[in-house]
N, C-alpha and C positions, 0 to 999 in steps of 0.2 A: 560732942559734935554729933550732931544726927544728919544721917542721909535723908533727901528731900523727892520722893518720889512728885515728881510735878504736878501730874495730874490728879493728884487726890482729893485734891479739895474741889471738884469742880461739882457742878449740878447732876445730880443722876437727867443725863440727856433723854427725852425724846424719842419715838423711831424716827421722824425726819429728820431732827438734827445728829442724829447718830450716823443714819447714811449720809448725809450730807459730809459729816469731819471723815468717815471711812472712805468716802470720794475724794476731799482733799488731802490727807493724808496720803494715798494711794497714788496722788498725783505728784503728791512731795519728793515720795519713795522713787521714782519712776524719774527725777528731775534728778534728784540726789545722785542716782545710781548713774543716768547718763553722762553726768560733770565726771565724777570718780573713774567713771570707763574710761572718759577722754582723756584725764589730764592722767591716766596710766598709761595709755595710748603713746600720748603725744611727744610724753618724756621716758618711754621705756622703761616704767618703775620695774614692772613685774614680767618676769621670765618662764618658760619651763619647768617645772619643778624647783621654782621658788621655797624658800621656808619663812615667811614674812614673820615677823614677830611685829604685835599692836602692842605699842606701848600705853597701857589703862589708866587711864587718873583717878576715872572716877567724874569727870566732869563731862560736859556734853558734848565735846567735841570728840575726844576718844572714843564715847559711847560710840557716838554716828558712824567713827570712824570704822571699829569694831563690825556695826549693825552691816553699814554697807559691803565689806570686803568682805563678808562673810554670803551675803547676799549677791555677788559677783562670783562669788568663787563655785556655786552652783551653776551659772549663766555664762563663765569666760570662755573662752577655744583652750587656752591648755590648763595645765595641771600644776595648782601650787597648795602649799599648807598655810595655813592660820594659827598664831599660839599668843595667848594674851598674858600679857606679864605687868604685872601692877608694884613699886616701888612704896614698899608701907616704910615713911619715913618716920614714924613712932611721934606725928604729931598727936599731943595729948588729945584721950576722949575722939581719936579716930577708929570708926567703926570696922572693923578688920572684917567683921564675918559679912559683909554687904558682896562685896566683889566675887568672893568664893563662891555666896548660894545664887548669887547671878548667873556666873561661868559654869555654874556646874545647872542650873536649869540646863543650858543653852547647851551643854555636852560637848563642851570643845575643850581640847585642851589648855590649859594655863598652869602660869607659875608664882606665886606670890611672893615677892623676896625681902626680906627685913632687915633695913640698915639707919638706924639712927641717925640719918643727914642733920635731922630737927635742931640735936642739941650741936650740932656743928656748927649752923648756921645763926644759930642763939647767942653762942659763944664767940663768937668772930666778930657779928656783927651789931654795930653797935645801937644800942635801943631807941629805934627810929628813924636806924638807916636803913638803906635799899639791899634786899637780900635777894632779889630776883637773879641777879646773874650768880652769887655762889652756889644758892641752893639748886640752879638748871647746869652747872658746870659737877656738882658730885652728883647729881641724878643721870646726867649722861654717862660719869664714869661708871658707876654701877652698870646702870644698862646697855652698854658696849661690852664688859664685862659679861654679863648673863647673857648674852647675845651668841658671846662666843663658846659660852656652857652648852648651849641650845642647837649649835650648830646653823643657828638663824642666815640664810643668806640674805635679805633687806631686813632693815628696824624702820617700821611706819609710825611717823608722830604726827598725831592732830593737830598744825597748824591749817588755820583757812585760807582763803585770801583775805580777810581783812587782816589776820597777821603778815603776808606779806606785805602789805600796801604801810602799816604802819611800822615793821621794821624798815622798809625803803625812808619813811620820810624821817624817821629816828635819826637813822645813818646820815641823812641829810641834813639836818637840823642842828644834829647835837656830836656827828662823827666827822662831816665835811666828804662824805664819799656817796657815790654811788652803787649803792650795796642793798640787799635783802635776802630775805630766806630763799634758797632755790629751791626747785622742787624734786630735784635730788643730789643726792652729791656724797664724797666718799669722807669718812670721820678723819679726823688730825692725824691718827695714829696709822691710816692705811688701810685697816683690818674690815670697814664696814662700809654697807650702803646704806645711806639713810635716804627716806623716800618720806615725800610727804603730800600723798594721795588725795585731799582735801585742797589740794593749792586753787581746783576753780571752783568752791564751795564759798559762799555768803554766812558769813556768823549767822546772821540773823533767820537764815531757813534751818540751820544745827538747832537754833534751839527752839523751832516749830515744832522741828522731829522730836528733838528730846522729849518735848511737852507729849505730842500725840504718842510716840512712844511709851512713857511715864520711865524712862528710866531712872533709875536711884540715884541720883546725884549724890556728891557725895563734897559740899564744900572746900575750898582752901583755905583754912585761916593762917597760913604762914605768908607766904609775899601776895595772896589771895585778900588779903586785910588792907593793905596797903593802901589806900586812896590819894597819895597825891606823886604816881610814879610817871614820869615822863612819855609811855607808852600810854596809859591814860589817858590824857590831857590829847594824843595825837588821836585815839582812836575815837573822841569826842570831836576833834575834825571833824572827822571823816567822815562820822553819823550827822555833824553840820551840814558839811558838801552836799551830802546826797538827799539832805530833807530840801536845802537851799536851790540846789543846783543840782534835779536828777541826773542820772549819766556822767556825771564828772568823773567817780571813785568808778566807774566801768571804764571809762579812757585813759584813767592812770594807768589801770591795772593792766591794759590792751600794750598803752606805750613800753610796759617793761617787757613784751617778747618782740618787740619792732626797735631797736634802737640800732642807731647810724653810729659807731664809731671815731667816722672822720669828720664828724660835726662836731665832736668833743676833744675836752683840751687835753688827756691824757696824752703824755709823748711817749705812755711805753705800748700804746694801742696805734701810734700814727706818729713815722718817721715826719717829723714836719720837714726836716733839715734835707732828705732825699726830695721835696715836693718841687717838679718843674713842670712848665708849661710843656705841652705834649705838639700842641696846633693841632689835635683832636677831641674832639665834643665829649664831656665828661658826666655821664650819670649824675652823680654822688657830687657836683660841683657847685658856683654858687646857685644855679640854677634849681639848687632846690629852696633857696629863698623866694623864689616868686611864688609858692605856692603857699597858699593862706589858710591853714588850719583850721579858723574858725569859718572860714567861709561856707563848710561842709558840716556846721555844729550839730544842724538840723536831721543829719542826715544818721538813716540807723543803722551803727557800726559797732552795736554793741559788740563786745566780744562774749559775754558770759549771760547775755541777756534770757531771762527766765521766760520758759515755754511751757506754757497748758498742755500736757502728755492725760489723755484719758486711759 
């Protein structure tokens, strides 16, 4: 397996196109970094003397995730640490020394930790079945584990928004609930916060940076192989929707921090059987039927909507 530095193979650029991608880049960095502020902001990821631990793959979303918070933590108001911890699951012909001569340019601390998930997952799972949830179920245990070696107070994992939008419609689809990744939240066990700093992040700008960046990708060929898993098939959706129908996968995404409750049929959310007439005028009543969602399609409400920052 070889890591894939992205931009290598490009054209030795130009002086104008060179300033040109150092201006868009510069504009990425500066869009990237405002989303990552906010959506720490907004959900309190990071505290005072925080000890974040970035969980590293190897892939570009970790990378950005890494580039940015490392890139904030020079810029924030208080004081927190950064320590990058990479999980070498002994997939064959994975390049070990990639991650190390990265983290150790960059001069931050990290940890590399080696535990054979591979042939776990090998052995359980049957040849051509779906291994994505065993192999993210022992890779979490580990990394809760070394979490608490580390003394880590948050563990930050690179999901985007379009992994939450495509765990929402999964759960939907294929679970019958109204679920997805939150952008933080405390582990089974009690003991952690996992925070996921990338929640108003676009896939598709992670792997502009990646590109302009060039950093070393570093393949998955274990559930990374996979082509016909059901989160696939939804996040080709979604890249439908939004070539189809711009703005749609920004209105899903909006609707899941505005939801009404008592418009939904949960009864452990809405005593229905307590519900009586008052003889006074109710917000939240049918009266928000008259209002017609798409009447306003036109109108620009994006939530995450990308801005030119010079």
């Amino acid at each position: 397996m070889d890591f894939v530095p992205i931009a290598a193979n490009r054209a030795a650029p130009t002086a104008r196109t060179a300033h040109r991608d150092a201006f868009e880049t510069n504009k990425l960095k500066k869009r990237l970094r405002r989303l990552v502020g906010q959506a720490i902001a907004d959900f309190a990821m990071i505290e005072e003397g925080d000890r974040v631990m970035v969980c590293l793959s190897g892939g570009k979303d970790s990378y950005g995730l890494l580039d940015i918070l490392l890139s904030l933590q020079d810029r924030a108001p208080l004081s927190f640490e950064v320590i990058a911890v990479n999980l070498d699951q002994k997939q064959p012909g994975f390049p070990a020394e990639v991650l190390p001569k990265y983290l150790a340019a960059r001069s931050m601390p990290f940890r590399i930790v080696e535990q054979d998930t591979y042939a776990v997952v090998k052995r359980v799972i049957p040849e051509g079945g779906t291994m994505c949830s065993l192999c993210s179920r022992l890779r979490r245990g580990v990394l809760y584990r070394v979490a608490g070696e580390l003394g880590a107070t948050k563990i930050a994992l690179g999901h985007h928004r379009d992994d939450i939008l495509a765990t929402f419609f999964l759960n939907l689809f294929f679970g019958a609930k109204l679920r997805t990744m939150p952008p933080k939240l405390v582990s089974d066990d009690g003991r952690h916060v996992v925070i996921r700093p990338l929640a108003y992040v676009r896939e598709r700008d992670l792997a502009r940076y990646a590109e302009a960046m060039a950093f070393p990708i570093i393949p998955c060929n274990l559930c990374g192989s996979q082509e016909h898993l059901q989160r696939r098939q939804v996040s080709e959706m979604l890249r439908e929707w939004e070539k189809r129908y711009p703005g749609r996968v920004e209105t899903i995404f909006r609707a899941l921090g505005s939801v009404v409750p008592t418009h939904l049929l949960d009864r452990t959310l809405n005593d229905f059987a307590a519900i009586r007439a008052s003889g006074s005028p109710v917000a939240d009543g049918d009266i928000a039927f008259d209002d017609d969602p798409c009447a306003d399609a036109a109108a620009p409400a994006l939530f995450i909507a990308p801005v030119d920052e010079t």
